[in-house]
C-alpha positions as CSV (number, residue, x, y, z in Angstrom):
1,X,-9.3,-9.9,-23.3
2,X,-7.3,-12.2,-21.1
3,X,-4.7,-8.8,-19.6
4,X,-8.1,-7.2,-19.0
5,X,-9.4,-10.4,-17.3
6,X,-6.0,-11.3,-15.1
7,X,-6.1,-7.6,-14.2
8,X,-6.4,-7.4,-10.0
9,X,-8.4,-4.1,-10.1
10,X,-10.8,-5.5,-12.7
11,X,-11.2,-8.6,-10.8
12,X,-11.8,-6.9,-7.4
13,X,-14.3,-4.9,-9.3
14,X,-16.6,-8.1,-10.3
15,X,-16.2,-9.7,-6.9
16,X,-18.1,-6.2,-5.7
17,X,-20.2,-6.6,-8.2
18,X,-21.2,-10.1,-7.9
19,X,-21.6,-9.6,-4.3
20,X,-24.0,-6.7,-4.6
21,X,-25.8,-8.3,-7.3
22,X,-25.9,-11.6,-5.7
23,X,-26.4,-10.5,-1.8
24,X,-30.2,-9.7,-2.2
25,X,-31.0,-13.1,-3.3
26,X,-29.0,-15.9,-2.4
27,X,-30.0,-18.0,0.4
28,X,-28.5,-18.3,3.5
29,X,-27.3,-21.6,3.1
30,X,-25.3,-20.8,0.0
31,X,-23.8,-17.7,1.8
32,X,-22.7,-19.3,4.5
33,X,-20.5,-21.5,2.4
34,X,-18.5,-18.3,1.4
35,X,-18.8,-16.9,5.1
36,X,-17.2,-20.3,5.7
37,X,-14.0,-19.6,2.9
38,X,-13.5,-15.9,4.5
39,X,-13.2,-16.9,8.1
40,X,-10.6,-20.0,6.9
41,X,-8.8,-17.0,4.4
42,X,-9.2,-14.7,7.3
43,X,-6.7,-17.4,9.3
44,X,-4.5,-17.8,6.9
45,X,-4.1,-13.9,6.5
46,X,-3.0,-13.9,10.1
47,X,-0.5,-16.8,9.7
48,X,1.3,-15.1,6.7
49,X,1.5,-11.2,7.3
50,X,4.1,-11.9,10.4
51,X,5.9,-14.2,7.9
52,X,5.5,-11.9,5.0
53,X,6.9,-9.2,7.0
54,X,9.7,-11.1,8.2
55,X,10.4,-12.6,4.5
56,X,10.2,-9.1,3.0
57,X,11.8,-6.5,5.5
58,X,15.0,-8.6,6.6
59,X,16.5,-8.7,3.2
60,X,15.5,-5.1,2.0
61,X,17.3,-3.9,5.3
62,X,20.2,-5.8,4.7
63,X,20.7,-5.3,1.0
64,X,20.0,-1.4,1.7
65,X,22.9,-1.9,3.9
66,X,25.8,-3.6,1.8
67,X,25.8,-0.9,-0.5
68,X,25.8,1.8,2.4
69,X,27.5,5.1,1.5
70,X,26.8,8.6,2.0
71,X,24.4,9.6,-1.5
72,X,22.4,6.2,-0.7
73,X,22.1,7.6,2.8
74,X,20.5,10.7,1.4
75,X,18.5,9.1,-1.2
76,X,16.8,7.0,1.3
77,X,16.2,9.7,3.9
78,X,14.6,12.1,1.3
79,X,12.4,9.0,0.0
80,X,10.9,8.3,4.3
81,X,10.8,11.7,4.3
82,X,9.0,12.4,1.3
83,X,6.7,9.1,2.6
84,X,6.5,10.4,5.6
85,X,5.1,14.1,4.4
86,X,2.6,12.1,2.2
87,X,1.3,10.2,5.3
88,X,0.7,13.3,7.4
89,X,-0.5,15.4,4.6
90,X,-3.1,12.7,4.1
91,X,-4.1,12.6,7.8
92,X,-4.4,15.9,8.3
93,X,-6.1,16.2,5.2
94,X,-8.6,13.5,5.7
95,X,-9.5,14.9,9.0
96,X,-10.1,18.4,7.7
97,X,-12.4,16.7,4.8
98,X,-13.9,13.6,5.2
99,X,-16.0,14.1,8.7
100,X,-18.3,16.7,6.8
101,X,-18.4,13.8,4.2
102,X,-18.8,10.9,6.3
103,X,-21.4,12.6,8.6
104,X,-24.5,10.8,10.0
105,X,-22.9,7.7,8.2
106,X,-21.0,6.1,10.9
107,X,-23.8,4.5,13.4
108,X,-25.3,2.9,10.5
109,X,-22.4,1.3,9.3
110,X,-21.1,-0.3,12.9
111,X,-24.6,-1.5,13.7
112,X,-25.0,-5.4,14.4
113,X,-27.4,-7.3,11.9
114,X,-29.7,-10.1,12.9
115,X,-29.2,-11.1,9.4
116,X,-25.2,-11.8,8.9
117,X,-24.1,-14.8,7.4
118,X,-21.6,-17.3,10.0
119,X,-19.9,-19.7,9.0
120,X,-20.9,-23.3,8.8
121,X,-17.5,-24.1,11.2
122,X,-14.2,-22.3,11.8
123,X,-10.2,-23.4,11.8
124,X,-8.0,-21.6,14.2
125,X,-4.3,-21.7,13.3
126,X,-2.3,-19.0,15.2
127,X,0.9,-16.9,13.3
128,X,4.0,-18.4,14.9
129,X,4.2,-14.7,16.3
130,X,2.9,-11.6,16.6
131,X,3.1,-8.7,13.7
132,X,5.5,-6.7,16.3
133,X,7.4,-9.2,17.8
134,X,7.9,-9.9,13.3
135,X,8.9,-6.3,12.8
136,X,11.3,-5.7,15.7
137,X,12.9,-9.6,14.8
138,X,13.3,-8.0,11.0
139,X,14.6,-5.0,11.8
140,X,17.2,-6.6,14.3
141,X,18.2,-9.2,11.7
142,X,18.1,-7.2,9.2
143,X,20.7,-4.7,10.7
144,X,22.8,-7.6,11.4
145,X,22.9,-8.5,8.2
146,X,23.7,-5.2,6.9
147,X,27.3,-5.8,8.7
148,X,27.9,-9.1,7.4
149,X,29.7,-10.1,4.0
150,X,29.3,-13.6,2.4
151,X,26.8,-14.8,5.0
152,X,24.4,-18.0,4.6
153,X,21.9,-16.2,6.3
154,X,21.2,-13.7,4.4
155,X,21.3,-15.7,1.4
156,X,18.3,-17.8,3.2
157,X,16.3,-14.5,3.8
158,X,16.5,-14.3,0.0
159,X,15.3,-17.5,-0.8
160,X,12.7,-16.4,2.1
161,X,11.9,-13.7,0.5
162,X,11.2,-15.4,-3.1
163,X,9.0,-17.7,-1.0
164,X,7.1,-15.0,0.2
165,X,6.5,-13.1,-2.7
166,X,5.8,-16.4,-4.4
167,X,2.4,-16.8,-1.7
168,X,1.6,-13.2,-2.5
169,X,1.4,-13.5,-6.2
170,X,0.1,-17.1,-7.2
171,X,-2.1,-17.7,-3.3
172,X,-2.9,-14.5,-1.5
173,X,-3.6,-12.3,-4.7
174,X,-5.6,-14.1,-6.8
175,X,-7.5,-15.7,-3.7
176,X,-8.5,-11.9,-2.8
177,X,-11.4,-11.2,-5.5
178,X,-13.4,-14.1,-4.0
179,X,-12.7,-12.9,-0.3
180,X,-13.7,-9.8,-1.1
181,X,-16.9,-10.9,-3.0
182,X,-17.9,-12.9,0.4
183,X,-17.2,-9.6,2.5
184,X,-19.8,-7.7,0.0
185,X,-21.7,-10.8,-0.5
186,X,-22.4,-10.8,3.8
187,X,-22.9,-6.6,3.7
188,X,-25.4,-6.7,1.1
189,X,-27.1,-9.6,2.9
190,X,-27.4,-7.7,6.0
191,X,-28.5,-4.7,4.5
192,X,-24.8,-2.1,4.6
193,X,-24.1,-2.2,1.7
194,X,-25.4,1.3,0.0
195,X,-23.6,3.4,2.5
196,X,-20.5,1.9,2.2
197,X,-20.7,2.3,-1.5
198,X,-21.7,5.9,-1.6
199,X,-19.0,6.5,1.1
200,X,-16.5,4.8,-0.9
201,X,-17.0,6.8,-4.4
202,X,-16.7,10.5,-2.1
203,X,-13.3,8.8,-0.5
204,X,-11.9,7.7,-3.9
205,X,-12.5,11.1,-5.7
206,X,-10.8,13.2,-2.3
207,X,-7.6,10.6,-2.6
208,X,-7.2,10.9,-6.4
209,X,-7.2,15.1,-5.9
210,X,-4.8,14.6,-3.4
211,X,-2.6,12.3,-5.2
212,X,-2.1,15.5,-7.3
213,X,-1.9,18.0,-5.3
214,X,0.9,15.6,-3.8
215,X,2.7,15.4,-6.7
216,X,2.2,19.2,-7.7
217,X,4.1,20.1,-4.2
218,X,7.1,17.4,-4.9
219,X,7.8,18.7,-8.2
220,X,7.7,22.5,-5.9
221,X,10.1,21.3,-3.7
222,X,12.4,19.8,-6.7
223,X,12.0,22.6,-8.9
224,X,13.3,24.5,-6.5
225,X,16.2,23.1,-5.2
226,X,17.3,22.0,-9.0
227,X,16.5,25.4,-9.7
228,X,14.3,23.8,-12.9
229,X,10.7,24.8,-14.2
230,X,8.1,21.9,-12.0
231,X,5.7,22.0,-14.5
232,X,8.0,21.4,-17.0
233,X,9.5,18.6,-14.7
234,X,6.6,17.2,-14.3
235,X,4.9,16.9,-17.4
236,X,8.5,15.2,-18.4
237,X,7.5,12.4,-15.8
238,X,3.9,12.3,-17.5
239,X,4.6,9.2,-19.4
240,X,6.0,7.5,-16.1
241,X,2.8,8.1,-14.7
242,X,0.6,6.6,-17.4
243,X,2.4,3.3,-17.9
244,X,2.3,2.7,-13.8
245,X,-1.5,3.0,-14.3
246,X,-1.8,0.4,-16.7
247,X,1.2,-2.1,-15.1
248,X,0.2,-0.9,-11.7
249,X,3.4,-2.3,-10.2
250,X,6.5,0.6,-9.8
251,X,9.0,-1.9,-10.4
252,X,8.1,-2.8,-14.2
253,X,7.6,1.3,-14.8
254,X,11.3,1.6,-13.9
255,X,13.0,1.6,-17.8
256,X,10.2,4.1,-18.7
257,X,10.8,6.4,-15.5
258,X,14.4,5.8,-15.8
259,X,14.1,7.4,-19.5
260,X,11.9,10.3,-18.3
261,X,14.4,11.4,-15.6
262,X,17.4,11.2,-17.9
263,X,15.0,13.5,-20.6
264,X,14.7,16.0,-17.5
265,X,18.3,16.7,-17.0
266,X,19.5,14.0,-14.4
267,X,22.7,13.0,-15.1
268,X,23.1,9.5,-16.1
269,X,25.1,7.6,-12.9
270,X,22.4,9.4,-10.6
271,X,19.6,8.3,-12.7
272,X,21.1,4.9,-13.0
273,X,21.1,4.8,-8.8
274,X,18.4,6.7,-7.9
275,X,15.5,5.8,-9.5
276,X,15.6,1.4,-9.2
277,X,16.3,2.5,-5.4
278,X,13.3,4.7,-5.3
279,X,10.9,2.1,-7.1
280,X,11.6,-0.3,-4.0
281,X,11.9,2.4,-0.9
282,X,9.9,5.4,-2.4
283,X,6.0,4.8,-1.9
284,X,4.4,8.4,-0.8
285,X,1.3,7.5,-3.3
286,X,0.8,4.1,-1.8
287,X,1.5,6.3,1.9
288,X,-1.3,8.9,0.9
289,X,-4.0,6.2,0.0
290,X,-3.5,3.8,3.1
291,X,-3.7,6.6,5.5
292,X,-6.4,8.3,3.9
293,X,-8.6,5.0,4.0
294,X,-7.6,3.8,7.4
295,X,-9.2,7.3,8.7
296,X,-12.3,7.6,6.7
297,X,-13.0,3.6,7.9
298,X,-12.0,4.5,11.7
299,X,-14.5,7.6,11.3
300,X,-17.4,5.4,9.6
301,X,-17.2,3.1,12.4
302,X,-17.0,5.4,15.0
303,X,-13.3,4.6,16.3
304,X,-11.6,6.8,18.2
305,X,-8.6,8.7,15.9
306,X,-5.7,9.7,18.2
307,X,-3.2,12.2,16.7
308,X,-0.3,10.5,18.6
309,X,-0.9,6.8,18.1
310,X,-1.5,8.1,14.1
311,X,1.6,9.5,14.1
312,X,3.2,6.3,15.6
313,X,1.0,4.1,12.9
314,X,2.3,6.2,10.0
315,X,6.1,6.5,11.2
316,X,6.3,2.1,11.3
317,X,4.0,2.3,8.3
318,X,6.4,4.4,6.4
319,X,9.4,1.6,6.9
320,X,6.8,-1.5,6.5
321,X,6.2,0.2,2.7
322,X,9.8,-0.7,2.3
323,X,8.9,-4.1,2.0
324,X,6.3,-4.0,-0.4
325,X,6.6,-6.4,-2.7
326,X,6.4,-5.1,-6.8
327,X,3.3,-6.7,-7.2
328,X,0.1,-5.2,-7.5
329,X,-1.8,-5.1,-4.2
330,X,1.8,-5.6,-2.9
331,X,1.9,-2.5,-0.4
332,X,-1.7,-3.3,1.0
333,X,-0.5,-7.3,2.1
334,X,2.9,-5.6,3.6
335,X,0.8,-3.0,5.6
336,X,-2.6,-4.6,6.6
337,X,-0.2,-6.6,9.5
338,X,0.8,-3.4,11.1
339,X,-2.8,-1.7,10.3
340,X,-4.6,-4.9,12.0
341,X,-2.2,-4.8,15.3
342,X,-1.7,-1.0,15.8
343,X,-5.4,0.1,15.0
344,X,-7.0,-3.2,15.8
345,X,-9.0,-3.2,12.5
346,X,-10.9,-6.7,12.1
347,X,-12.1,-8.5,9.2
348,X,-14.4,-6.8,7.4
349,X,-12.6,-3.4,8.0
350,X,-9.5,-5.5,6.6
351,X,-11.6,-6.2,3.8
352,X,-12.8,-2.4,2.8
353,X,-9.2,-1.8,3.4
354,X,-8.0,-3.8,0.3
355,X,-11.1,-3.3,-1.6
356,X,-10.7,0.6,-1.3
357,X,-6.4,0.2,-1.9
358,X,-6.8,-1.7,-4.3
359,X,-9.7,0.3,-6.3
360,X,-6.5,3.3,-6.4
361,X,-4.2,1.3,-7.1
362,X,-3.1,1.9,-10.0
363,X,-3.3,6.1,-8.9
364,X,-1.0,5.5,-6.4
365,X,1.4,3.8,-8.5
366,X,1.6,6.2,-10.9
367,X,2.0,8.7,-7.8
368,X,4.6,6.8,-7.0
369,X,6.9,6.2,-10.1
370,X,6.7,10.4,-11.0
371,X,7.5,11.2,-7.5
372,X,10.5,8.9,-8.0
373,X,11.5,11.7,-10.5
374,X,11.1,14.7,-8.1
375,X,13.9,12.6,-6.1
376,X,15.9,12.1,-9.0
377,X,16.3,15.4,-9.9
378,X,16.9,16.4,-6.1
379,X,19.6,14.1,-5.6
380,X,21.0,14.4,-8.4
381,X,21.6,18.4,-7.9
382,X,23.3,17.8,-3.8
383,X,25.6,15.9,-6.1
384,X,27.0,18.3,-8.4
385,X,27.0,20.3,-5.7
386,X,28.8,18.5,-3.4
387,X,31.4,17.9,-6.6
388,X,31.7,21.2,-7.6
């Protein structure tokens, strides 16, 4: 009962819930009090995301670095590209599907209501910096870094980092359910919150078919090139897949993927490298979810969707997933910076954000961790190539 109960998804679900259920009836005053917390959480969000990004991207830059050579060179560019091709998949994807789904929903959703709970009073502490200015500081340091040996630097961005990851885990995580209950609580109260739910179950059902179909085409592509049966490959990774849904973090699926990959014919050195690698830099699930949810919430509030800025959004986002921290709801806190600052999404889209992220969370995971396989088995075939 108490794994069930500590469980983010399961949490995230009652906070819904509760602020459904409670959103028709409390009074104003009450609700104000939690309108109060999210604007105050909503602050601290903005604080820590250029921090977090700092803390996470500097030292996965520079350790990615150290151990430079020409097979980690490859691994990592067929994991961003592999990303990459899940983000544009997704986009394209979503724009092909979820308009016809989404239609004669959006005007609704970005009306104004007489009725929204504000906060008794508000706090106004500014990030240090800006979510770019943190990214291009990262990526520079981080570089750097890459070309040092020994340094005292770096070993602060590590103790940074276990700072950061620290505030993700025991402050910003378990903090979420409740922030997300006051985001529901204040759409219920004003009278959104049906047509956000019925948008959300269509939107969940089109990303969990294209979590497979994802995973069909890299076990294609890996087939192929190992000259191996996919189907055969990929029903290998199967039990991969079903302990990242229930740990719902890729890092603590790695002995059980690691097993899997050896059982598919990966030899045992590239195994050994490739798949702990791929656990960190390899996130095309995570990739596929973010983007398809950023465009089904730009189309329901009537933003404008530009092909070029996408493309832009989903190149940095690509790197920023990198970062993500092997916790779960990780990805979401290491992307909503660059999702807030490049597609100027405010609170309450925020909010949906990690509420719909997190609902798949565990799919995209387990997207993750199988696709970690596909590479395996890739990699692992340009090296006895290369050797023979």
């Amino acid at each position: 009962m108490k794994q069930i109960t500590n469980n983010l998804l399961f949490r995230v679900i009652v906070g819904i819930a509760l602020g459904i259920g409670i959103g028709y009836i409390i009074p104003e005053s009450i609700g104000r009090i939690f309108a109060t917390f999210n604007s105050l959480f909503d602050q601290l969000l903005k604080f820590l995301i250029p921090l977090i990004i700092v803390g996470l991207i500097i030292p996965a830059i520079a350790k990615l670095g150290k151990t430079a050579g020409s097979l980690l060179l490859i691994t990592v560019g067929i994991a961003y590209g592999s990303t990459l091709f899940a983000g544009f998949s997704s986009y394209f994807g979503s724009m092909a599907l979820f308009p016809s789904l989404i239609e004669g929903q959006a005007t609704a959703t970005i009306e104004e209501s007489s009725k929204a709970l504000a906060p008794y009073f508000t706090l106004s502490f500014p990030p240090i910096f800006d979510v770019m200015s943190a990214l291009v500081f990262a990526f520079l340091i981080g570089i750097g870094l890459a070309r040092l040996e020994n340094s005292t630097l770096e070993k602060v961005a590590i103790d940074f980092e276990k700072i950061i990851s620290f505030l993700i885990e025991k402050l910003i995580i378990p903090i979420l359910p409740v922030f997300i209950f006051g985001i529901f609580l204040d759409m219920t109260y004003s009278g959104k919150v049906g047509m956000i739910l019925d948008v959300f179950i269509k939107i969940i059902g089109v990303i969990f078919a294209m979590h497979i179909l994802l995973l069909v085409i890299q076990f294609a592509i890996a087939g192929f090139i190992g000259k191996k049966n996919p189907f055969r490959l990929l029903v290998t990774m199967m039990p991969a897949y079903f302990t990242a849904l229930g740990t719902q973090s890729s890092a603590a699926t790695i002995p059980v993927t690691l097993a899997q990959a050896k059982k598919a014919g990966v030899s045992e050195d590239i195994a050994n490298f490739t798949v702990p690698l791929c656990a960190t830099i390899h996130l095309a699930g995570s990739m596929l979810k973010i983007v398809a949810c950023v465009v089904a919430l730009m189309l329901m509030q009537g933003m404008p969707i530009d092909t070029l800025q996408m493309s832009g959004f989903i190149c940095m986002l690509g790197v920023t997933m990198i970062a993500a921290p092997g916790v779960p709801g990780g990805a979401i806190m290491a992307a909503i910076g660059v999702i807030a600052s490049m597609l100027g999404f405010d609170l309450q889209n925020q909010a949906l954000m990690i509420s719909l992220y997190i609902a798949m969370d565990s799919f995209g995971t387990a997207c993750n961790v199988t696709g970690d396989g596909a590479i395996a088995v890739i990699v692992d075939r340009i090296y006895k190539r290369r050797n023979a």
